[in-house]
Backbone as a ProteinNet text record, in pm:
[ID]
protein_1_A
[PRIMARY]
XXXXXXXXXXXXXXXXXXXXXXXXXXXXXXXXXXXXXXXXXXXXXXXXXXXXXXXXXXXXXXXXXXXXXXXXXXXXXXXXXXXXXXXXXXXXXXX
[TERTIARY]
82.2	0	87.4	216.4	285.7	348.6	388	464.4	371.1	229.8	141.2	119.5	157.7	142.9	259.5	363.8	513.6	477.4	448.7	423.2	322.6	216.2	149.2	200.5	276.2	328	445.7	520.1	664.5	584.6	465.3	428.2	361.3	339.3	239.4	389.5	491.2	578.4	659.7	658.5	750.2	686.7	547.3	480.9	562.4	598	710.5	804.7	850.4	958.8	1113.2	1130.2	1215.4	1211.5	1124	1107.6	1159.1	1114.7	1166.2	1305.3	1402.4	1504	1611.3	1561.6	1607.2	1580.9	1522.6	1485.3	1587.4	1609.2	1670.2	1826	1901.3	2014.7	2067.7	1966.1	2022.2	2084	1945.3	1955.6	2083	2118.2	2242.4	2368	2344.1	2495.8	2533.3	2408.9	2444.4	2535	2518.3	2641.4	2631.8	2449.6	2410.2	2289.1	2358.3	2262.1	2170.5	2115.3	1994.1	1922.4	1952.6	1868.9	1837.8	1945.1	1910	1800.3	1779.9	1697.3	1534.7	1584.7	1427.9	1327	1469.3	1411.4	1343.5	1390.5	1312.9	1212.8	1189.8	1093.4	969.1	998.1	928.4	878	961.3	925.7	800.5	846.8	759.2	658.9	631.3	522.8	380	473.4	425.8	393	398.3	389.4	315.6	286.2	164.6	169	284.5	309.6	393	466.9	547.3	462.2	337.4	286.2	284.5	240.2	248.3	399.2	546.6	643.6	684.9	673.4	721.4	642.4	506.7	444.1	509.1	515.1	538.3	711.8	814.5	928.8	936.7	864.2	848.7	975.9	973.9	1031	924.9	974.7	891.1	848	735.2	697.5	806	834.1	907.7	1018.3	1066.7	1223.7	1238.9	1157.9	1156.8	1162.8	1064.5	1108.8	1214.8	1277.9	1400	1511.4	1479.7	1614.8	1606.7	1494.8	1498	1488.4	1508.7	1488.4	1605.2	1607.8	1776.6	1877.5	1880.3	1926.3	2010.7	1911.5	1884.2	2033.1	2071.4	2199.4	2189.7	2076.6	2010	2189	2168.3	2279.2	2213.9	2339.5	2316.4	2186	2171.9	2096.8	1946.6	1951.4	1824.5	1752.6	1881.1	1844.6	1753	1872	1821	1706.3	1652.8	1537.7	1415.9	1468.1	1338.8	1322.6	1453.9	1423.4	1370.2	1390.3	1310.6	1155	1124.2	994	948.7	1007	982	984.6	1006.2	1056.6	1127.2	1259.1	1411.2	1486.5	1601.3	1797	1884	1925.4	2088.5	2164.7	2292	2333.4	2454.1	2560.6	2668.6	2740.4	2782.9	2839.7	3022.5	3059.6	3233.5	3194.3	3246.6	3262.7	3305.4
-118.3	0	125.7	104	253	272.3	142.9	189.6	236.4	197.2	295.5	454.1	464	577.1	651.2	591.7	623.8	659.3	537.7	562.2	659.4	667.4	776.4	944.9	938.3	1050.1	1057.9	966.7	991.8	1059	1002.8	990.1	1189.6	1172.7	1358.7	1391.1	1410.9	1471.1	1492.3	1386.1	1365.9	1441.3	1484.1	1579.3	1711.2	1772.9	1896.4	1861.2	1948.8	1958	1993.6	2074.8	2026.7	1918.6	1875.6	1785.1	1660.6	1592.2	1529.8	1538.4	1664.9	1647.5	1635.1	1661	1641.9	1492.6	1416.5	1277	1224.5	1275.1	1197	1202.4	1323	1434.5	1290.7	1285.9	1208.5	1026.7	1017.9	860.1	850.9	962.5	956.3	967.8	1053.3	1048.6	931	867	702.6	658.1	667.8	605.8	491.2	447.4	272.9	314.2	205.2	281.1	176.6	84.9	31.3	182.8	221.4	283.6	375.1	435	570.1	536	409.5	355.1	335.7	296.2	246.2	433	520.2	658.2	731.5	692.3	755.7	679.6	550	453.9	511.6	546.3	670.3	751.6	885	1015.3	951.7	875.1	885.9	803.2	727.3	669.5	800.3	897.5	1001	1109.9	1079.7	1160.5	1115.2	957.8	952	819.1	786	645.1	598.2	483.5	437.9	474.6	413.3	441.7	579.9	661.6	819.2	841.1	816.3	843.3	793.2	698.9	598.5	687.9	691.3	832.5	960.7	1038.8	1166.5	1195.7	1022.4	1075.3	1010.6	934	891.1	789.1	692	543.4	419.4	342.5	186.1	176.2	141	159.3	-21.6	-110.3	-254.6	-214	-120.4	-74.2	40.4	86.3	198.7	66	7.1	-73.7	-174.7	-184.2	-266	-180.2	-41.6	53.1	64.9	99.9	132.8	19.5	-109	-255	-198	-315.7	-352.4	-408.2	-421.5	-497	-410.2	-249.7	-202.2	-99.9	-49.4	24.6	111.4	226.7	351.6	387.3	417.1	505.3	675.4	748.3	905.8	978.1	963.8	997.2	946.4	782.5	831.3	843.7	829.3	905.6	1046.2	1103.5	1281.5	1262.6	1188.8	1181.6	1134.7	1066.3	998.7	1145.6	1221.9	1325.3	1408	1451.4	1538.8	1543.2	1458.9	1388.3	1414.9	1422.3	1406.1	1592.1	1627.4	1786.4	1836.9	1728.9	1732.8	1756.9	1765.5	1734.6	1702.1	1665.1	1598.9	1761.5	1745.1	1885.3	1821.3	1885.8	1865	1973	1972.6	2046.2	2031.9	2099	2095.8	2038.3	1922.3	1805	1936.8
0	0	0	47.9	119.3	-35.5	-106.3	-226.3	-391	-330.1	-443.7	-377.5	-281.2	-315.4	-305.8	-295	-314.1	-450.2	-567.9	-680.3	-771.7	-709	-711.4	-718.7	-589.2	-592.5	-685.7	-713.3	-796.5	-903	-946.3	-1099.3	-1123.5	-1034	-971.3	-1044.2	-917.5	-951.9	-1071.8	-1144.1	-1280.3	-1400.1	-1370.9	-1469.5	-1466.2	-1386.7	-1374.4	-1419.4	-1569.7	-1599.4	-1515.9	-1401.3	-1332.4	-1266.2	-1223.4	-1112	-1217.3	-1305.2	-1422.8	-1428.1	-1500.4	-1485.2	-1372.8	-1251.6	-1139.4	-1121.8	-1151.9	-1083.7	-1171.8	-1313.1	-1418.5	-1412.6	-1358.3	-1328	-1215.1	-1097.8	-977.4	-1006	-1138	-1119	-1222.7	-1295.1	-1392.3	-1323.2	-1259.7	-1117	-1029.2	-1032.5	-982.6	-1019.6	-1195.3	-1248.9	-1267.7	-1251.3	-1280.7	-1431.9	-1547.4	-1629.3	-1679.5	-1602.1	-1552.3	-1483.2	-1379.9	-1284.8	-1376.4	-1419.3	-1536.9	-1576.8	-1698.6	-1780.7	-1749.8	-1622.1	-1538.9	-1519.8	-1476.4	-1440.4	-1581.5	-1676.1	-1812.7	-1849.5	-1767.3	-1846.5	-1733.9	-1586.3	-1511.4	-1570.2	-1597.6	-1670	-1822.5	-1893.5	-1968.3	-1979.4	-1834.9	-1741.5	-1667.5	-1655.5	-1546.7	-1716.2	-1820.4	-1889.3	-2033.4	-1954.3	-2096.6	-2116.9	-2173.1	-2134.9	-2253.3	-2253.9	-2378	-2506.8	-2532.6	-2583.3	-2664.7	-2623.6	-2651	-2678.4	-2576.6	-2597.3	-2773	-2767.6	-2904	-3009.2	-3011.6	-3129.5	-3124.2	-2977.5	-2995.1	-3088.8	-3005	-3072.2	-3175.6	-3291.6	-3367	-3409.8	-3316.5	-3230.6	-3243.4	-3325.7	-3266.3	-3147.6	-3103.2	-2946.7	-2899.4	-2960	-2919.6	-2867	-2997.2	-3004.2	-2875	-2866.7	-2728.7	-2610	-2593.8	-2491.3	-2488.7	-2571.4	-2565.9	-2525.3	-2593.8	-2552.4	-2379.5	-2323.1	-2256.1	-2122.6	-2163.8	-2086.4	-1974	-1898.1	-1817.4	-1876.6	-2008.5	-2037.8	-2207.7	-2189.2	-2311.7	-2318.1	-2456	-2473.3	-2589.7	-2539.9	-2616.9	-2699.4	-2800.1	-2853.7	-2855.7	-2854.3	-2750.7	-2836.5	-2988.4	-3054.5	-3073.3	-3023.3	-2926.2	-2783.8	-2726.2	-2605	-2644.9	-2690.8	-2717.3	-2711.3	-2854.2	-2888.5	-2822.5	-2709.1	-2606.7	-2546.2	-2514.4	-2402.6	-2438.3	-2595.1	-2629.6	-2677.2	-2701	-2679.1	-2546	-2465	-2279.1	-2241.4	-2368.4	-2324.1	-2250.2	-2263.2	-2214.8	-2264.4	-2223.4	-2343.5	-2244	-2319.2	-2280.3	-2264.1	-2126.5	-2102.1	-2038	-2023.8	-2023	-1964.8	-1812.1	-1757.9	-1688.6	-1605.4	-1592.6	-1430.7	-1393.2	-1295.8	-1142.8
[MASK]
+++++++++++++++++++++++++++++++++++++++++++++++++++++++++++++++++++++++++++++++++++++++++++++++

């Protein structure tokens, strides 16, 4: 019960575009890119759903879920492209 509405709320939250890239920023600093993977398969859970993602970025909805599996190994171009679909980007700052 405690983790639907853990989930509930993640999902509230991930509709905010900061709140989104902040969830996405943290699980990338992990430095586990499973977790990364799982956190965008979130955001565009909380934002419509694979479904919608795979149309809006005009992606195989299979091939979206394979990229984005545990198992999956997005190349950077379509990352971009999931994020920007998600009304994100890729950003790149000095350590």
């Amino acid at each position: 019960m405690r983790s639907r509405k853990y989930h509930a709320k993640l999902m509230d939250d991930l509709q905010d575009p900061a709140e989104a890239a902040a969830y996405l920023d943290a699980a990338l600093e992990a430095g586990d890119r499973e977790a990364f993977l799982l956190a965008v398969k979130h955001v565009a859970e909380a934002r419509g759903g694979m479904t919608k993602l795979a149309k809006t970025a005009a992606l195989n909805r299979e091939h979206l879920y394979r990229m984005l599996s545990k198992d999956g190994n997005p190349e950077i171009q379509s990352l971009a492209t999931v994020l920007q679909a998600l009304g994100l980007r890729l950003s790149i700052e000095a350590a």
